[in-house]
N, C-alpha and C positions, 0 to 999 in steps of 0.2 A: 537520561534519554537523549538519543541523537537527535538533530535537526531533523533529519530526514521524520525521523518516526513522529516528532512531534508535530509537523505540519501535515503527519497524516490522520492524527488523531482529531487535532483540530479538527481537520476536512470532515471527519465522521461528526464531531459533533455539532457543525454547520448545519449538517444534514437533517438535525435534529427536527427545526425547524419546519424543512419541505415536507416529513413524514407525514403530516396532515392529511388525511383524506378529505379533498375538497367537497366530498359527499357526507363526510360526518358529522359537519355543523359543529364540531369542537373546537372550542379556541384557547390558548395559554390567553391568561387572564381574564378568562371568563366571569369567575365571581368580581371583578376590579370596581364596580360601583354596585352591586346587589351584597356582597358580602368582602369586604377587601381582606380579614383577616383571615378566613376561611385556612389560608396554607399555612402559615403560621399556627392557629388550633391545633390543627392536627400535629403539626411537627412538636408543638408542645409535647403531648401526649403522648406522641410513637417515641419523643426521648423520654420522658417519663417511666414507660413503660419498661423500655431496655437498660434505662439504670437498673432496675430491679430483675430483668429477667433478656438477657441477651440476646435466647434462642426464642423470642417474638420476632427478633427480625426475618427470621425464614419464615415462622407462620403468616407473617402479613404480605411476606413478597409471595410467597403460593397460593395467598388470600386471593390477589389478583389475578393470577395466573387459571387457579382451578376456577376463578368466578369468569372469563372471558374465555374460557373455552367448552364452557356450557349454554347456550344461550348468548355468548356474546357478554361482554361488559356491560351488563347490568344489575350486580347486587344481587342474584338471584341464591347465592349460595348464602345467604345470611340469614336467610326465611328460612322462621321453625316449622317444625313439623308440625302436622293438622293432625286430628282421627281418622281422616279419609285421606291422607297425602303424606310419604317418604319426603321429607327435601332433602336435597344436594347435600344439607351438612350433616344429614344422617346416614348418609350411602359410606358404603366402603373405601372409598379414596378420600373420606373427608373425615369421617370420625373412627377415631380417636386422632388421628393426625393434623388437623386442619386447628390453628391455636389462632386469638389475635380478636377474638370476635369482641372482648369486654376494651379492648383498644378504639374500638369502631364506635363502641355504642358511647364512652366519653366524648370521643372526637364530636360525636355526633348531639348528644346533648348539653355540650356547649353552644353550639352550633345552632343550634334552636334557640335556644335561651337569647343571639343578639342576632339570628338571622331564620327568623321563625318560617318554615315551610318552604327555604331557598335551594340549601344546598344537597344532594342527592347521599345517598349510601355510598353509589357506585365512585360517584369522584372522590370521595373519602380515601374508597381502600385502594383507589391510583393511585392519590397522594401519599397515605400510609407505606405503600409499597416504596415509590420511590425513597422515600425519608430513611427506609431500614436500607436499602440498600448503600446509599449517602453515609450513613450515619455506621455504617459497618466497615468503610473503606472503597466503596464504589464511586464512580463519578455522577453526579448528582444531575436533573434533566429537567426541562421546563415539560410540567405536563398540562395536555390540552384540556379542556375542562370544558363541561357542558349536557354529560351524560344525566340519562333517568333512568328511574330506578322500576325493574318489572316485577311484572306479580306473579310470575308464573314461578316453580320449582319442583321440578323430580326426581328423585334419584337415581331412578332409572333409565337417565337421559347421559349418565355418567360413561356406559359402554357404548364405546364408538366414538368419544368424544375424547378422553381424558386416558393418555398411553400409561399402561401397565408396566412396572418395571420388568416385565420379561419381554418386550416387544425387541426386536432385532432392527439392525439400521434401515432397510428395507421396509418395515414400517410403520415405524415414527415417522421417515421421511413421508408414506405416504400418508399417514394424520395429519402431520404439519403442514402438508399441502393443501388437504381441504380445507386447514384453516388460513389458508394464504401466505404460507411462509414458505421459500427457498428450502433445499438443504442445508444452505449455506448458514441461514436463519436458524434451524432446525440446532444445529451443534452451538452455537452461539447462547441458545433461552438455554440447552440443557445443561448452561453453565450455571445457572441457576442453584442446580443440586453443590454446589459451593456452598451452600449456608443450610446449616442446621443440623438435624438427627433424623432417623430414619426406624420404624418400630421394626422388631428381629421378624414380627413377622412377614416382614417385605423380602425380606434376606434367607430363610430360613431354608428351603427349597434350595437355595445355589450352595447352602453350605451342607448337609445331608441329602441331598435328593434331586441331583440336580439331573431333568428331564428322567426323573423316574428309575436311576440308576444307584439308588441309594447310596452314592456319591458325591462330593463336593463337585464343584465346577471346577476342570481342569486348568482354566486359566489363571485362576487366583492366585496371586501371589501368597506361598505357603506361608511366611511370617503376616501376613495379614488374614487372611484365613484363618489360621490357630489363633490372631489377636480377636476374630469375630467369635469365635464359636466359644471360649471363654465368655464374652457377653450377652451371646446368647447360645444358651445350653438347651444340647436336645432332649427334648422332651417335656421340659419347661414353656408353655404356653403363654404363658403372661401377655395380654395385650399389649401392656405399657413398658414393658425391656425395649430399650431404644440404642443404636448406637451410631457416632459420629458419621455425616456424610463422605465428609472427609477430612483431611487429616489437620484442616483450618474450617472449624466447621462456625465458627463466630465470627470469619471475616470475608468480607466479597471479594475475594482473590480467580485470581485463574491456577491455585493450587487443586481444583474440581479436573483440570487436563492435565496437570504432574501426574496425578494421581492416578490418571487411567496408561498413562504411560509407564509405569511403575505397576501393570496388573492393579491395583486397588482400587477400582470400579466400585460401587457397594453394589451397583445394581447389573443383572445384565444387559439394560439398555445402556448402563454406561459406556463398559466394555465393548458394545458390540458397535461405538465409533473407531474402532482402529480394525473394524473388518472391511471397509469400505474404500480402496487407495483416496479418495477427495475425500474424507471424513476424517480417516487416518492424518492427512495432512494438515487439516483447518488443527487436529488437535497439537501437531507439535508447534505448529503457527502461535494457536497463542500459549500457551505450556513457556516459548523463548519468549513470545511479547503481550507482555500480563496486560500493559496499559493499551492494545488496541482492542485485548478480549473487552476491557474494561466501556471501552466507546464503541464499542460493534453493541456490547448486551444492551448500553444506555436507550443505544438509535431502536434495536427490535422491541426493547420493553415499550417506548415509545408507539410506533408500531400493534405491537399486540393490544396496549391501550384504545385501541378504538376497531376492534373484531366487533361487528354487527352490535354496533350502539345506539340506542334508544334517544332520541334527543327531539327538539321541539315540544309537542304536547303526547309524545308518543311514554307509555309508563305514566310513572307518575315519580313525585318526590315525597317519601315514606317520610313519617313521625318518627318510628320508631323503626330501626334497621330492621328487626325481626318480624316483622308483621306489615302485611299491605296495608294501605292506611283504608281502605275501604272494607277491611275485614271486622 
């Protein structure tokens, strides 16, 4: 890495730091005299986990992501379902896709067992999140801590909230703006889609049917295309057929914008960053420089960390992740 590049990454991850929103009452070190090993637990766990099973680390980093753009970073995607109430982790964007939750519930009763009624869900699956990121080849982030945990959950609160992989750049950007992120921001989280698998049925429309034309999406690069449709074959439904995000789907690289530079998008929201000339550009940006994608995603995860969080006597802090403790 050149001088130049590494004093600018530093500079991003100085940044880390100011990301604070002085209104959200989160602080790094929060649990430091109420629970000090708190970060430690969980990184226990989320390695534990990923000995055995790799692709936890993309459920726990979407853990957070799907749980802070419903409601804000509060835990709210963790709460089961009721007789009278869908939750978030029954809706269509979370199940069957959304993994990681027996990860939470360890993290979580250790956690009790020497810090009985202190530490929240919601900080858990920040923690968790970062740890798989870290622990995949990402750069690792001090996270602010302080969040509570809400009782509320719908799944019906998923539309309008949470971008479909068919959404075009035009708007995602404009989603990610009501959640308070740049464009700039925007193409940064969707490097995200770097880690894990994706069910065919996300896919399946762009490889048979694409906008109703009983055709594949034009833009697909055809050796990858014939490599999808072999994995998932038409007319075979299976919920559970999954295939690679991308082509390092176990590691937190910025191989997620080779990828889209290369046609091999899985999604059309992938793709549809190089229709944009400033979208287009942020991807070849970090496509050449992996390690600033790397310290731009650290500072916005940091960032999306604190979307309309519950802190003070606001929520509560749950017993058990699954269930409000008043219930």
């Amino acid at each position: 890495m050149s001088r130049r590049m590494l004093t600018r990454v530093l500079g991003i991850l100085a940044l880390l730091l100011l990301c604070q929103d002085v209104h959200s009452q989160l602080q790094v070190g929060f649990y430091k005299e109420s629970c000090s090993s708190v970060e430690l637990i969980v990184k226990q766990e989320v390695k534990k986990a990923l000995a055995k099973d790799t692709g936890l680390a993309a459920g726990l980093m979407r853990m957070h992501f799907h749980d802070c753009f419903i409601r804000g970073c509060d835990a709210s995607n963790l709460l089961n379902s009721t007789p009278s109430n869908v939750a978030e982790k029954d809706s269509f964007a979370n199940n069957p896709s959304l993994r990681g939750y027996e990860v939470i519930d360890k993290a979580k009763a250790r956690l009790e067992a020497v810090c009985k009624g202190v530490v929240s869900c919601a900080d858990i699956v920040a923690f968790a999140a970062r740890d798989s990121i870290e622990m995949t080849g990402g750069l690792g982030y001090d996270v602010p801590a302080g969040r509570r945990d809400g009782t509320v959950s719908h799944a019906s609160e998923i539309i309008g909230n949470m971008p479909p992989p068919t959404f075009d750049v035009n708007q995602l950007t404009q989603l990610f703006a009501k959640k308070g992120f740049t464009q700039k921001e925007m193409v940064t989280l969707s490097g995200g889609h770097t880690l894990g698998r994706s069910h065919c049925t996300s896919v399946r429309n762009r490889l048979y049917n694409f906008s109703g034309t009983s055709m594949q999406d034009p833009s697909l690069d055809p050796k990858y295309s014939a490599m999808l449709k072999k994995q998932c074959p038409q007319g075979r439904n299976d919920p559970f057929l999954v295939v690679p995000m991308t082509s390092t789907p176990n590691i937190t690289d910025a191989g997620y914008y080779v990828d889209i530079l290369a046609k091999r998008g899985l999604f059309k929201s992938d793709h549809t960053l190089l229709t944009s000339p400033a979208t287009a550009k942020q991807v070849v940006r970090y496509a050449t420089n992996p390690m600033q994608w790397k310290a731009e995603f650290a500072a916005v995860m940091v960032k999306m960390g604190q979307l309309e969080v519950l802190t003070g006597t606001a929520g509560e802090i749950r017993a058990n992740c699954r269930v409000i403790s008043n219930s």
